[in-house]
C-alpha positions as CSV (number, residue, x, y, z in Angstrom):
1,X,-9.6,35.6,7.7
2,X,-8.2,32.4,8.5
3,X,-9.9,29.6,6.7
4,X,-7.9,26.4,8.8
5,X,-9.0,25.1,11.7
6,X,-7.6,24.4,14.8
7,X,-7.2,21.2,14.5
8,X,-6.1,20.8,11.2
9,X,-4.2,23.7,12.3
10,X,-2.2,21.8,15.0
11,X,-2.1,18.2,12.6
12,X,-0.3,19.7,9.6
13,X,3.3,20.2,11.2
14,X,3.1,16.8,12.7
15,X,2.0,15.5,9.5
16,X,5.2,17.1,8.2
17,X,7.5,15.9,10.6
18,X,6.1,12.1,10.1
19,X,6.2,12.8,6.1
20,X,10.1,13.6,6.8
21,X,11.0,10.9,8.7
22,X,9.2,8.4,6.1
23,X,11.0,9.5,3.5
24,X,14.4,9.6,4.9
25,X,13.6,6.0,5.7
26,X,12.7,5.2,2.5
27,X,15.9,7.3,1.2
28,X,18.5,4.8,3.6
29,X,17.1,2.0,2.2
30,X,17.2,2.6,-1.2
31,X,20.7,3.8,-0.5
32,X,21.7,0.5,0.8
33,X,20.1,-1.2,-2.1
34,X,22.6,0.9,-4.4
35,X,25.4,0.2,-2.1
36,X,24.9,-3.9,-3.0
37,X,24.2,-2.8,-6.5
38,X,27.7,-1.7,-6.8
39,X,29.2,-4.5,-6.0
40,X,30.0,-6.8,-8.5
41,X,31.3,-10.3,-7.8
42,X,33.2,-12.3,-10.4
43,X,34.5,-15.6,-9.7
44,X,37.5,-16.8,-11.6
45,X,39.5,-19.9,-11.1
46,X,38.0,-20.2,-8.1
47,X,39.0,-16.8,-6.6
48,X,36.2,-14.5,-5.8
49,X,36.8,-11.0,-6.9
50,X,35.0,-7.7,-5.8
51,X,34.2,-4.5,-8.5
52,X,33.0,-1.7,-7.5
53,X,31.2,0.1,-9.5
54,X,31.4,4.1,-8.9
55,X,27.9,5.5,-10.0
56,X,26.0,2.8,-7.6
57,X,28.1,4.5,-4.4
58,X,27.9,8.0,-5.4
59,X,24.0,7.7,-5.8
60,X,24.1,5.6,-2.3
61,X,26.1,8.1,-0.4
62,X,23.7,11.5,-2.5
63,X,20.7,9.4,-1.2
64,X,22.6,9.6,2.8
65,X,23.6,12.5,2.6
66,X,19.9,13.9,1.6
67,X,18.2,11.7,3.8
68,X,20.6,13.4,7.0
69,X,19.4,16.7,5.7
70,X,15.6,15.7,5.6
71,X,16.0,14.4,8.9
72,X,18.0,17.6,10.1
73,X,14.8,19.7,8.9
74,X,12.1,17.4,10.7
75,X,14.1,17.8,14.1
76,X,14.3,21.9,13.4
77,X,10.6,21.3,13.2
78,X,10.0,19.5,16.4
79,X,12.1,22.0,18.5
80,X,11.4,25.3,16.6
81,X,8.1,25.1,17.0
82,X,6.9,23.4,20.2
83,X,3.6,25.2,20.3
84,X,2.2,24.2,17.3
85,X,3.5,20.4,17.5
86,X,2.5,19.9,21.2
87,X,-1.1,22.0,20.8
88,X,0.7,24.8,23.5
C-alpha cells in the first residue's frame, strides 16, 4: 500500500536535488567568508603584513570539499534517476 501520491511522488527528488544545490551554495560562501577570516593584516611602520591563520583555511577548504561532494550527490540524482525527475 502506497500512501504518496503521484505527484508528491515525482516532487520529492526534485526537491532534493534543489535542497543540494542550496546548500552547497550556502557551504562556498561561508567558505569564502572563512577564507577572509584567516587573513590577518597588521600594519607596521608602514609595511602591510599578511598572517594567516591555519584553522580559518582548513574549515574553508572542509566547507569545499563537502560542498563538491553535496554537489556530486545532486548530479548522481539528476542522471540516476531520470524517470522520476522528468515524470517518465
Amino acid at each position: 500500500m502506497e500512501l504518496v501520491t503521484p505527484s508528491r511522488r515525482h516532487a520529492l527528488p526534485v526537491a532534493v536535488v534543489v535542497a543540494e544545490v542550496v546548500a552547497a551554495l550556502l557551504l562556498v560562501g561561508l567558505a569564502w567568508w572563512c577564507w577572509h577570516r584567516g587573513v590577518i593584516v597588521t600594519v607596521r611602520r608602514g609595511v602591510a603584513m599578511n598572517r594567516v591563520e591555519g584553522r580559518w583555511w582548513a574549515l574553508a577548504t572542509g566547507e569545499v570539499t563537502f560542498a563538491g561532494l553535496v554537489l556530486l550527490d545532486a548530479a548522481r540524482r539528476v542522471t540516476s534517476e531520470p524517470s522520476q525527475l522528468h515524470g517518465g
